[in-house]
Backbone as a printed PyTorch tensor [residue, N CA C, xyz], in Angstrom:
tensor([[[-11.5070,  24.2860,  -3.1880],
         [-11.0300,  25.5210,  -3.7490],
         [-11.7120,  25.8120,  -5.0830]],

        [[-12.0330,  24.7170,  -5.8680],
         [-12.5690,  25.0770,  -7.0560],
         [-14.0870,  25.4720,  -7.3090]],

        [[-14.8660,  25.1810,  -5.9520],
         [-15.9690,  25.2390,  -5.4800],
         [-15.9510,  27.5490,  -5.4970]],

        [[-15.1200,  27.7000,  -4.4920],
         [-14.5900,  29.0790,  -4.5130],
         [-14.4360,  29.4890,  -5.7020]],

        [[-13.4460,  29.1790,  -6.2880],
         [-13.1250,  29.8880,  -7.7630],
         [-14.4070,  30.5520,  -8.9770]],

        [[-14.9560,  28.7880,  -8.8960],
         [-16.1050,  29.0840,  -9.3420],
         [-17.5130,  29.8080,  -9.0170]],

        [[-17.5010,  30.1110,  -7.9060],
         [-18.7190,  31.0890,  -7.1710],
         [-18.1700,  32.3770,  -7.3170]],

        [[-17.1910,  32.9060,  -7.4400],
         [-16.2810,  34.1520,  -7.3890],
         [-15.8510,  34.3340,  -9.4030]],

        [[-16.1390,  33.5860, -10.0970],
         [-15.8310,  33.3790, -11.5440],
         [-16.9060,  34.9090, -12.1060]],

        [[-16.0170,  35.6760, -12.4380],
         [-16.7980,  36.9560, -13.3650],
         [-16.6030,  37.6620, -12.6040]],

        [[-16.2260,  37.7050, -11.6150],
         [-15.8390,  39.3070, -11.1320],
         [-15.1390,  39.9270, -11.0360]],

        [[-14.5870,  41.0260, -11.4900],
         [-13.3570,  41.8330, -11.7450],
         [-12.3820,  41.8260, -10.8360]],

        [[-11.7540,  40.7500, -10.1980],
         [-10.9460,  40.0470,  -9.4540],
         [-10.0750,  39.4580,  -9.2750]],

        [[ -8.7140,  39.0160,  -8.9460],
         [ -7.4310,  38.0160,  -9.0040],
         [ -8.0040,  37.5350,  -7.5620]],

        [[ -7.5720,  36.2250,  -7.6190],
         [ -8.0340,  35.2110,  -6.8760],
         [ -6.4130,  34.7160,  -7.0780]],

        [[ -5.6360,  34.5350,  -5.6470],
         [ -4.6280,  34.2630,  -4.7180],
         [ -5.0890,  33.4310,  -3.8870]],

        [[ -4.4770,  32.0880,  -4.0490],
         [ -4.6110,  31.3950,  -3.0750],
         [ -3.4690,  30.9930,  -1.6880]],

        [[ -3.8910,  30.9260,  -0.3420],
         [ -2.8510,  30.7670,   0.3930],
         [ -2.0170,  29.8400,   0.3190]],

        [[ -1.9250,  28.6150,  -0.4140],
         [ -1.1330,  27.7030,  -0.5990],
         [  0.2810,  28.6170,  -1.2660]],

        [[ -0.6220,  29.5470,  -2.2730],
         [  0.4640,  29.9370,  -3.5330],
         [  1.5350,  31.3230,  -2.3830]],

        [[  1.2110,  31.5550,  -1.2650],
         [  1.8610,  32.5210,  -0.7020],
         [  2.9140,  31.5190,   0.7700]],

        [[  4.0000,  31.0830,   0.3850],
         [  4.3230,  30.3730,   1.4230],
         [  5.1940,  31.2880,   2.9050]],

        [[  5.3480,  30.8890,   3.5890],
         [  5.9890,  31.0870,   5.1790],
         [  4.6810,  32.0050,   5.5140]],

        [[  3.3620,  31.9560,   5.0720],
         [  2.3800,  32.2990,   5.8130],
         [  1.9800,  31.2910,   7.4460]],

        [[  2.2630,  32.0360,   8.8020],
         [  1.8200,  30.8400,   9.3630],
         [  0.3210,  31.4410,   9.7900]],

        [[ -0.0040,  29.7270,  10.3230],
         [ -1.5190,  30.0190,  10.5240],
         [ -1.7990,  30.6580,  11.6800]],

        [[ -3.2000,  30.9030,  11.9740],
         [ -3.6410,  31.9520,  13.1480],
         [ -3.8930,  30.8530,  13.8930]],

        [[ -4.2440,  30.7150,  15.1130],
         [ -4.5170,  29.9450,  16.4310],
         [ -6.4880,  30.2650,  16.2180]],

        [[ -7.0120,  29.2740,  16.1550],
         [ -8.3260,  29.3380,  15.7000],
         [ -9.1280,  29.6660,  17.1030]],

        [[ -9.6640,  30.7640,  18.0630],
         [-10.0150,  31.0040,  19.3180],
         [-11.2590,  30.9400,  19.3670]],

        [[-12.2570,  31.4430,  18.1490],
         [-12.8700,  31.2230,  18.1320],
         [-14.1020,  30.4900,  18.6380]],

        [[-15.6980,  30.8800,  19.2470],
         [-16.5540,  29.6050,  19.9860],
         [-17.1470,  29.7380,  18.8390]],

        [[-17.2180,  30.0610,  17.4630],
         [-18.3270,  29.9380,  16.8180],
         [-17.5300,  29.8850,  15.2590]],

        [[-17.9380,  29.2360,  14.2930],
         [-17.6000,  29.5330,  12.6380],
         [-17.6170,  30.6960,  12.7460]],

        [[-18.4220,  31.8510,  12.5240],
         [-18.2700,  32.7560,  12.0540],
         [-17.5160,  33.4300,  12.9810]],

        [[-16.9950,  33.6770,  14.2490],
         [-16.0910,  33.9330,  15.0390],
         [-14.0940,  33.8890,  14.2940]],

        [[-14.6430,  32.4230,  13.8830],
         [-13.1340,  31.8390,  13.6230],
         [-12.9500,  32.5020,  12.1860]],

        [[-13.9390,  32.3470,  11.4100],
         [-13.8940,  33.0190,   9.5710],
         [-13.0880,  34.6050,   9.6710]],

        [[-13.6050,  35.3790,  10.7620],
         [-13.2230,  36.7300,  11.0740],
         [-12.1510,  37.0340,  11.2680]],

        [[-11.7120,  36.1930,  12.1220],
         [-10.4130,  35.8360,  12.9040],
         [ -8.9320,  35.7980,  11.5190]],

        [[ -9.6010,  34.3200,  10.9720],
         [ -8.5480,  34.3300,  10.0670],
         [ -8.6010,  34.9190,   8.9390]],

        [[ -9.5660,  36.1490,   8.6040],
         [-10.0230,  36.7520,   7.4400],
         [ -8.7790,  37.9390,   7.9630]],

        [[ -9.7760,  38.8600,   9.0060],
         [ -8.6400,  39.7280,   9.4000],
         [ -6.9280,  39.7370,   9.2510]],

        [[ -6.4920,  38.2010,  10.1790],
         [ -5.4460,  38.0880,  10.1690],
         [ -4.5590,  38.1050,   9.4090]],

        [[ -5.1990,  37.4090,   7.9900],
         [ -4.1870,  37.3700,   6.5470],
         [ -4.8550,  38.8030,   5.7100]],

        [[ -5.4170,  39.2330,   5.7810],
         [ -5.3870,  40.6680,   5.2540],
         [ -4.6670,  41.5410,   6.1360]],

        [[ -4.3520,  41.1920,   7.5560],
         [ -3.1010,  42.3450,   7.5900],
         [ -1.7520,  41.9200,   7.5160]],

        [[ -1.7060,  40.5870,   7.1520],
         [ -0.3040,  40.1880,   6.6630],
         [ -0.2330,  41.0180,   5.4950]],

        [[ -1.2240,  40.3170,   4.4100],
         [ -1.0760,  39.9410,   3.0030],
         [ -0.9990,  41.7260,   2.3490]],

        [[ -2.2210,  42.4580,   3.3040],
         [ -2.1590,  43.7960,   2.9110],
         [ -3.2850,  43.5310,   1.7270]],

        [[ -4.1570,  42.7750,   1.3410],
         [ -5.1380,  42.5840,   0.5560],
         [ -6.5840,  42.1230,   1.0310]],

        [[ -7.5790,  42.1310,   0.0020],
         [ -8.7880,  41.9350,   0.7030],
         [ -8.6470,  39.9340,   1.0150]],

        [[ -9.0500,  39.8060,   1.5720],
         [ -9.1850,  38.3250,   2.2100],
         [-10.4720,  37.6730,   2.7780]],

        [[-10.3840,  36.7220,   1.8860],
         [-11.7790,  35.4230,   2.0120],
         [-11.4460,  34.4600,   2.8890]],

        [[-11.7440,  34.1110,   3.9750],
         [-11.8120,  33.0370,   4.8210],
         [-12.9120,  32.3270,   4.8850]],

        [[-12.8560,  31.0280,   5.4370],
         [-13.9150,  30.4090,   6.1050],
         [-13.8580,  29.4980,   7.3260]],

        [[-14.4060,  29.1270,   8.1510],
         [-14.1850,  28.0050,   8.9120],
         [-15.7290,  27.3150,   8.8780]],

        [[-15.5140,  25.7560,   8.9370],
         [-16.6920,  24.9720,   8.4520],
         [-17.0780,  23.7250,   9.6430]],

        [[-17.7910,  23.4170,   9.4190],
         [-17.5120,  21.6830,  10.3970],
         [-19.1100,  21.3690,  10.6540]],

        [[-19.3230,  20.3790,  11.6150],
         [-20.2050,  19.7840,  11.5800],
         [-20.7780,  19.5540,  12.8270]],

        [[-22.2810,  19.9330,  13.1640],
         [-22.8290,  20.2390,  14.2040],
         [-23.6350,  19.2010,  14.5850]],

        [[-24.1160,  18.4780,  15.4730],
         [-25.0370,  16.9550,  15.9690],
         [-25.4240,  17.4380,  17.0610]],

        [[-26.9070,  17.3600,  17.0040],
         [-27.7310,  18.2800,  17.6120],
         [-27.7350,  17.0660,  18.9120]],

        [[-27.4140,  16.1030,  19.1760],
         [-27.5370,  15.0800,  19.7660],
         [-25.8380,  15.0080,  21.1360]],

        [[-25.4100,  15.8390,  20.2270],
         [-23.7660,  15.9110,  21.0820],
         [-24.0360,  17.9390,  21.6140]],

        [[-25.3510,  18.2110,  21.1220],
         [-25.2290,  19.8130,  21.9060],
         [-24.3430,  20.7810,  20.7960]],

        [[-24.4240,  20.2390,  19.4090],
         [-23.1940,  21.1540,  18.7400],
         [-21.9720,  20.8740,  18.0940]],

        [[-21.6700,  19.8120,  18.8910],
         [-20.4600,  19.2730,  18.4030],
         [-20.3720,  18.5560,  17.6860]],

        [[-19.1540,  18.4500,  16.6670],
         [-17.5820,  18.6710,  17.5800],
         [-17.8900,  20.1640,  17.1780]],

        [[-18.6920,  20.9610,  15.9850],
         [-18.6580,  22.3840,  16.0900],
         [-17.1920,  22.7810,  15.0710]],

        [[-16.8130,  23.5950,  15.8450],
         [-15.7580,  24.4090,  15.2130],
         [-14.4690,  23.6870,  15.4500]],

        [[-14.6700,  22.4680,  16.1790],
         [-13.0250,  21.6230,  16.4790],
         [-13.7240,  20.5600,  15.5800]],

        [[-14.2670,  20.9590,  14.5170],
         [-14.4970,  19.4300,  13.7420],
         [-13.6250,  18.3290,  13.5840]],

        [[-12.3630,  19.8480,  12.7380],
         [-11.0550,  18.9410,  11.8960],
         [ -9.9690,  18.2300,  12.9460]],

        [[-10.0980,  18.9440,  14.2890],
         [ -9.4990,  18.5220,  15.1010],
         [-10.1500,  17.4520,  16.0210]],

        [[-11.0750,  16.7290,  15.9700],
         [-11.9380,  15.6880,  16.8870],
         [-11.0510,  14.7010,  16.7990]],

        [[-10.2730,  14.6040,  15.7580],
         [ -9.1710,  13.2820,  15.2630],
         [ -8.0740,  13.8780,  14.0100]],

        [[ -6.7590,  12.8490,  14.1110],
         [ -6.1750,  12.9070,  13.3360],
         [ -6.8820,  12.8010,  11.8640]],

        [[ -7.5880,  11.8450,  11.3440],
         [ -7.8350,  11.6230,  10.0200],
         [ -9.1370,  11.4760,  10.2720]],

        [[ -9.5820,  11.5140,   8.4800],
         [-11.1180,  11.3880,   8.2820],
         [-12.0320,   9.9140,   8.9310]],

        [[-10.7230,   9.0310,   8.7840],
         [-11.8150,   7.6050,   8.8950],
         [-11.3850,   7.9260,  10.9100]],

        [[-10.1510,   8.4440,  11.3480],
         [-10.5460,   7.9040,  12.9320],
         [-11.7540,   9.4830,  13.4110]],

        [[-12.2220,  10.2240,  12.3960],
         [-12.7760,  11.2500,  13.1730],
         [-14.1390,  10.8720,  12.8870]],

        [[-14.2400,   9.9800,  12.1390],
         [-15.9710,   9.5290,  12.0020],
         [-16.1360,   8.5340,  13.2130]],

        [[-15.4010,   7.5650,  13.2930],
         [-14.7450,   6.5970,  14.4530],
         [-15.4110,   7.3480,  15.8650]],

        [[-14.9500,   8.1020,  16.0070],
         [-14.8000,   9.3580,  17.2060],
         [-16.2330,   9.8680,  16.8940]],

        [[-16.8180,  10.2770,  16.0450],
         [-17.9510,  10.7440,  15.8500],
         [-19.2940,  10.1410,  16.2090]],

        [[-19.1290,   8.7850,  15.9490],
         [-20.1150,   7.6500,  15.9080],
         [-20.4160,   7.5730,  17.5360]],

        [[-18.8420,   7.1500,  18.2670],
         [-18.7940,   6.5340,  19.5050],
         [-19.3180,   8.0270,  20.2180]],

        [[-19.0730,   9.0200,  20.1900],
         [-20.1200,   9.9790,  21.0910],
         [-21.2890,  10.0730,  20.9750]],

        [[-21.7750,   9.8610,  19.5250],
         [-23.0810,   9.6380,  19.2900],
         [-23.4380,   8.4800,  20.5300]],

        [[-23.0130,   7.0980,  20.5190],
         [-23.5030,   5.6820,  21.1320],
         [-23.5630,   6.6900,  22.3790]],

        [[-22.5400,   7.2180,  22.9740],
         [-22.3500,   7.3480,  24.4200],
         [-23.2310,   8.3030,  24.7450]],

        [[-24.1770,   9.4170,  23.9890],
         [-24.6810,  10.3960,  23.8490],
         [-26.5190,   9.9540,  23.9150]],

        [[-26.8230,   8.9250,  22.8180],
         [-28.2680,   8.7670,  22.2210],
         [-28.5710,   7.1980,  22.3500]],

        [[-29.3020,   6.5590,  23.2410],
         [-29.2380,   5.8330,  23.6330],
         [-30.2390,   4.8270,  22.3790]],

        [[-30.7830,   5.5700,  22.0830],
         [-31.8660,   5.6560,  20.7170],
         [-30.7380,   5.0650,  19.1850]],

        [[-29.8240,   5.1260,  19.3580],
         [-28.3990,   5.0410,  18.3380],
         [-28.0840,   3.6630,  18.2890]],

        [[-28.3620,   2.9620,  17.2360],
         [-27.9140,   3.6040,  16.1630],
         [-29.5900,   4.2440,  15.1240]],

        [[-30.2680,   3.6930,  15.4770],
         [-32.1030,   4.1260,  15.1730],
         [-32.1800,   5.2460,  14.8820]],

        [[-31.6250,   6.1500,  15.3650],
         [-32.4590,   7.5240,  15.6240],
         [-31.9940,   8.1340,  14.2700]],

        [[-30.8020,   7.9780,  14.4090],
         [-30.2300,   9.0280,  13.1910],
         [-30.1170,  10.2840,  13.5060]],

        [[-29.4710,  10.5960,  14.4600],
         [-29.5550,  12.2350,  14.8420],
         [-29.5740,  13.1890,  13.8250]],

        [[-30.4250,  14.3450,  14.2390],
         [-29.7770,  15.7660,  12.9640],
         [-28.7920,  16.2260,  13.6500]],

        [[-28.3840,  16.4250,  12.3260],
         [-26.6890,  17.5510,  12.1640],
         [-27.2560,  18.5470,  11.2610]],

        [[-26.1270,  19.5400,  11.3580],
         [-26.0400,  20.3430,  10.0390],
         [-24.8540,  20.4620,   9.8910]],

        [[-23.9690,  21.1700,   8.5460],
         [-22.7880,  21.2940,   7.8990],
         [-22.8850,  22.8270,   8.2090]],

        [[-22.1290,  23.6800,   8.5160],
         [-22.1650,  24.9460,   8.3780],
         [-20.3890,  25.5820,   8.1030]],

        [[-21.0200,  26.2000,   7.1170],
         [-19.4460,  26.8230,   6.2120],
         [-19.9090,  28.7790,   6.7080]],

        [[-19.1180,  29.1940,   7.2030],
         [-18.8100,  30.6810,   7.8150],
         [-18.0180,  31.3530,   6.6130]],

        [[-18.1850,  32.5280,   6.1280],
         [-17.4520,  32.8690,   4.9480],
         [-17.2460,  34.2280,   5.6450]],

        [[-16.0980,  35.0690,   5.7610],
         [-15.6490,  36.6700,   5.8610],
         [-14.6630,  36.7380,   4.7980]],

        [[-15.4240,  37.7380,   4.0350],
         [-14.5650,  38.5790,   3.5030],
         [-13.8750,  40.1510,   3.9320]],

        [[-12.5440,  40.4500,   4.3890],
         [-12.0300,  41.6580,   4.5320],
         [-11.3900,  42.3970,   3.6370]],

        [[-12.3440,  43.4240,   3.3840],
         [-12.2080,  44.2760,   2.2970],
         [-11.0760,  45.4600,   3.0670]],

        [[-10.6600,  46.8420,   2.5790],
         [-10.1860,  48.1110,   2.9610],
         [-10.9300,  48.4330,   4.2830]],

        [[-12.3920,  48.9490,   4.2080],
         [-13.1730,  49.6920,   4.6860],
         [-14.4720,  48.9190,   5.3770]],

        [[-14.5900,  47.6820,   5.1890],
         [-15.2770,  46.5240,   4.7450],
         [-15.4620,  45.2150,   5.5750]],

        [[-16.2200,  44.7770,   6.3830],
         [-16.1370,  43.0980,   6.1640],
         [-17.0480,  42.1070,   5.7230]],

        [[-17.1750,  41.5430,   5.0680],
         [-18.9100,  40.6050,   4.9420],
         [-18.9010,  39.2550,   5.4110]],

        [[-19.7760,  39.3810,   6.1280],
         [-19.5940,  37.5890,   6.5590],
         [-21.1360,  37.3560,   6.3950]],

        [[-20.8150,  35.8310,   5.7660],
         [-22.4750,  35.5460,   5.4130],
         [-22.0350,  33.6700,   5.6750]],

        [[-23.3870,  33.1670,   6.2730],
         [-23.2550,  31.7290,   6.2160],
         [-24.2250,  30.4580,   5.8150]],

        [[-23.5950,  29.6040,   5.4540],
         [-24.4950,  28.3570,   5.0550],
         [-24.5810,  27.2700,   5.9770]],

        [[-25.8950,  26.6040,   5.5240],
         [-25.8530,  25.9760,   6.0950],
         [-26.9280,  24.5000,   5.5950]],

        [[-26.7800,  23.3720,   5.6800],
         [-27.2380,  22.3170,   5.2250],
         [-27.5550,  20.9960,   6.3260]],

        [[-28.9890,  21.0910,   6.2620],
         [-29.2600,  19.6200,   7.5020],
         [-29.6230,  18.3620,   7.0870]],

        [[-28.8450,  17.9060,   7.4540],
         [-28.7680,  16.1610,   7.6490],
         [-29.1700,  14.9940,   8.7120]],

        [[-28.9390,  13.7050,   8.6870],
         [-29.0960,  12.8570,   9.7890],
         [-27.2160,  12.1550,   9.8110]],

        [[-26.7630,  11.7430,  11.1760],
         [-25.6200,  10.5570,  10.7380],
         [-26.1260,   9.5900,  10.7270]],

        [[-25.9220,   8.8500,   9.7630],
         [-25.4890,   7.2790,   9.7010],
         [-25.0680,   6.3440,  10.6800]],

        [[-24.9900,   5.3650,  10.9160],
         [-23.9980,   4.7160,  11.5060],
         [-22.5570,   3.9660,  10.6370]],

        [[-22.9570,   3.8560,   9.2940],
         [-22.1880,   2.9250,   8.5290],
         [-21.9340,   4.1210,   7.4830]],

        [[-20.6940,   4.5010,   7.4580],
         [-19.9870,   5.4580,   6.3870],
         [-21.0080,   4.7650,   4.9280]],

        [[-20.6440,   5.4830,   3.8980],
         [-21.5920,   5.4090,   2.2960],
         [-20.6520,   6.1980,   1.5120]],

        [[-20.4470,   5.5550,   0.7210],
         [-20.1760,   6.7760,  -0.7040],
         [-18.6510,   6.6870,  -0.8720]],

        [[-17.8300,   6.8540,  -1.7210],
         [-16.4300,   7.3020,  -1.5820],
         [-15.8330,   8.7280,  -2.1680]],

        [[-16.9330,   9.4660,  -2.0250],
         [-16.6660,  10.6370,  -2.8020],
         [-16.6640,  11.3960,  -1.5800]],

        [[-16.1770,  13.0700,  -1.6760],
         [-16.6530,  13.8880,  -0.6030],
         [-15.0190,  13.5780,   0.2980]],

        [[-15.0910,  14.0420,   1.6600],
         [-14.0380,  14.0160,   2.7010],
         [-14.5170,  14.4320,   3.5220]],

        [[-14.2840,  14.2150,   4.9220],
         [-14.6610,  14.3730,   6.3220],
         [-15.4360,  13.7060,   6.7650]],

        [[-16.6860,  14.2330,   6.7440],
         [-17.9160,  13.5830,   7.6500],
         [-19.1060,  12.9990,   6.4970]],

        [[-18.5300,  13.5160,   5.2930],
         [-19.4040,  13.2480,   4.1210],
         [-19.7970,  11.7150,   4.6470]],

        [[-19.2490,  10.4020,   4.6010],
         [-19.7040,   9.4480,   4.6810],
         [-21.0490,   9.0060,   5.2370]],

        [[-20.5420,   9.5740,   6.4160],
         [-22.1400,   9.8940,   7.4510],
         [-22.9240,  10.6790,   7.4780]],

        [[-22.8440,  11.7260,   6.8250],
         [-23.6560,  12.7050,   6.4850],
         [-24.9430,  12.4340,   5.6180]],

        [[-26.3470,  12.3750,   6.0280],
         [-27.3860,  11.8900,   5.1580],
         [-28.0750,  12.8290,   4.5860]],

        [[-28.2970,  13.0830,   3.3410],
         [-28.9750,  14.1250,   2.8540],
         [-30.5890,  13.4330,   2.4640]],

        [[-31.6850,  14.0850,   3.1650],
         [-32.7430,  13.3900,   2.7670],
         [-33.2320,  13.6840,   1.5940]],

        [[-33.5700,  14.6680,   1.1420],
         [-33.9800,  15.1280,  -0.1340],
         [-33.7600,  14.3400,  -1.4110]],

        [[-31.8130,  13.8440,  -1.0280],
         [-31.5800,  13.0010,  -2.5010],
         [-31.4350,  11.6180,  -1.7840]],

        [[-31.1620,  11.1440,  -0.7970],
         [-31.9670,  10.1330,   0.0510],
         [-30.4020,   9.4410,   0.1170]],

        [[-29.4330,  10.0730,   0.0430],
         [-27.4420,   9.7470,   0.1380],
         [-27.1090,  10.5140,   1.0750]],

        [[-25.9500,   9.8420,   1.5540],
         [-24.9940,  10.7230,   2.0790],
         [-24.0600,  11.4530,   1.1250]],

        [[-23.4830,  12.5980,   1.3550],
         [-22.6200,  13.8240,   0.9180],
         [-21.7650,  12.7700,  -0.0650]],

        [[-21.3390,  11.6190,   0.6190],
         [-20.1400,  10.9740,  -0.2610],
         [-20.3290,   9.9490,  -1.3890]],

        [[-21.7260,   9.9270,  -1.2030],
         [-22.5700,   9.1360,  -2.6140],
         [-22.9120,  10.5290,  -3.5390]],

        [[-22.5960,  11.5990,  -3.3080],
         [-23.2190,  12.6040,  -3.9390],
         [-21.8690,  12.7500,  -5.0320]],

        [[-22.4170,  13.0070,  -6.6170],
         [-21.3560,  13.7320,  -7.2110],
         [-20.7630,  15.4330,  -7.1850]],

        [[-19.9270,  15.2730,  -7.5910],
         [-19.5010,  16.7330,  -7.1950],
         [-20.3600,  17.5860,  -7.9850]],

        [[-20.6270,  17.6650,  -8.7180],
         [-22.2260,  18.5520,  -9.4920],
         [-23.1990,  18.6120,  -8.7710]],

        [[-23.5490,  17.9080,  -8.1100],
         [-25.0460,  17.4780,  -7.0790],
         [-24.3600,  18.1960,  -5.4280]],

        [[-23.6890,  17.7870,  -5.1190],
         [-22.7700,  18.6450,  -3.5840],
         [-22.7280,  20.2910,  -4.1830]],

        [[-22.0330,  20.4310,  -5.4390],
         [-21.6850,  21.7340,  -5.0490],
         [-23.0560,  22.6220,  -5.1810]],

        [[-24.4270,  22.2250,  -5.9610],
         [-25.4840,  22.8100,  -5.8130],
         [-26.0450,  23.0720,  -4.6150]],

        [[-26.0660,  21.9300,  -3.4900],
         [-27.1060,  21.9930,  -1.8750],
         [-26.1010,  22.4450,  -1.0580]],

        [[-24.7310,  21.9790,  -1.0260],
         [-23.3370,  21.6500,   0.5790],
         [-23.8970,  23.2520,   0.9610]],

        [[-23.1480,  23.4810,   2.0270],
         [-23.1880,  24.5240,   3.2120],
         [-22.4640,  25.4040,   2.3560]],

        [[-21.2070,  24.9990,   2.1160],
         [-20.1710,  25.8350,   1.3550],
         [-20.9440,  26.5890,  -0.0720]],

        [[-21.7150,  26.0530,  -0.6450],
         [-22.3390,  26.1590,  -1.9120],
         [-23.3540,  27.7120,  -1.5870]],

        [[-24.0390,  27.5640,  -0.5110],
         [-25.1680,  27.8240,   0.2130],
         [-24.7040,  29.6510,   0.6580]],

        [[-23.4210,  28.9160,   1.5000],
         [-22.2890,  30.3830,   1.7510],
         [-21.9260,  31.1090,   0.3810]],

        [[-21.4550,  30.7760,  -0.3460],
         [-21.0120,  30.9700,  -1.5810],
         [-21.8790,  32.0580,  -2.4720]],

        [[-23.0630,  31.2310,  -2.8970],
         [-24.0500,  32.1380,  -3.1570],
         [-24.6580,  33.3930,  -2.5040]],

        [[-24.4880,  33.1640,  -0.7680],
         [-24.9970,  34.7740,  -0.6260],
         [-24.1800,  35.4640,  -0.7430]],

        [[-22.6700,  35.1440,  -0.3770],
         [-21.6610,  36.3270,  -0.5170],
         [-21.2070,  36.5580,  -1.9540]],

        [[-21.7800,  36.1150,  -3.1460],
         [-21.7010,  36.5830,  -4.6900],
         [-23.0770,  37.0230,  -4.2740]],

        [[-24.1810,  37.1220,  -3.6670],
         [-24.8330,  38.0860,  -4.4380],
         [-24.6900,  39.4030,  -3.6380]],

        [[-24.4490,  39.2360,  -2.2170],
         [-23.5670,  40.8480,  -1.7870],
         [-22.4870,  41.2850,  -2.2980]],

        [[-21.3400,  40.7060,  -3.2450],
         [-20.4940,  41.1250,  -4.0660],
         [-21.1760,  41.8630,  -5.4710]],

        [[-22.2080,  41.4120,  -6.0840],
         [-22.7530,  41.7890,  -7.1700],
         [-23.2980,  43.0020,  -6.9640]],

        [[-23.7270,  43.7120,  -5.6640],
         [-24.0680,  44.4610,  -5.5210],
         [-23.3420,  45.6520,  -5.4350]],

        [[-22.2040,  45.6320,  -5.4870],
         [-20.7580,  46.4660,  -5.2970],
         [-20.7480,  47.5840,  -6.3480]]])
């Protein structure tokens, strides 16, 4: 969230977060694609809320699984350590080349904003290899396994200064402030 705040910081704006609005329930995510699902729940809480609304949906793509888990990232598993668990073992069952190969992934963060008259959706996106052996204790989700070559870590060896410059989310962030600046 603070990643948000701060990409959205200077613009003649109140920034509401959904935590701070409670008996909101959530939308049923139908979505086959991020930016499908970002729309979905952008729309949906702007015609609750009656305001403009920022969504996103994010997750993590392994070009080696065809995509997946995709847009059921958060749902592949209950928690972070059994969804890497789950992550790994499709990889084995998937790349016979594994644990060697290091498949590419990418991170991709979907951003819609619903304005009055309006919608913008713009997206990021950041490529990696997995791991086999989690790294780092920083980050959440797939960060562990997530390898960034450039700084030669995974997401969860990365500090939060160094993530929020490259991540997907960062990436999203920036184009939809500079189609906001243009307003």
């Amino acid at each position: 969230m603070a990643e948000v705040l701060h990409a959205l910081g200077g613009l003649p704006v109140q920034v509401d977060l959904l935590p701070d609005r409670p008996r909101i329930p959530e939308p049923e995510e139908t979505g086959l694609t991020f930016r499908e699902n970002a729309l979905l729940k952008s729309r949906y809480y702007s015609r609750l809320t009656g305001v403009p609304t920022l969504s996103e949906d994010s997750g993590l793509a392994v070009e080696v699984l065809d995509g997946r888990p995709g847009v059921r990232s958060a749902r592949l598993a209950p928690t972070d350590g059994e969804r890497i668990r789950t992550l790994l073992k499709l990889i084995a069952d998937a790349d016979p080349g594994w644990p060697d190969s290091r498949p590419r992934a990418r991170f991709v963060s979907a951003l819609c904003l619903s304005l009055p008259n309006e919608r913008i959706q713009v997206q990021g996106e950041v490529w990696g290899r997995i791991v086999p052996e989690p790294r780092g204790a920083n980050g959440f989700g797939y960060d562990p396994v997530f390898f960034y070559p450039p700084l030669n870590k995974t997401f969860a060896q990365l500090t939060i200064e160094q993530k929020s410059r490259i991540s997907h989310r960062a990436r999203a962030l920036r184009k939809l402030r500079t189609r906001l600046d243009r307003f």
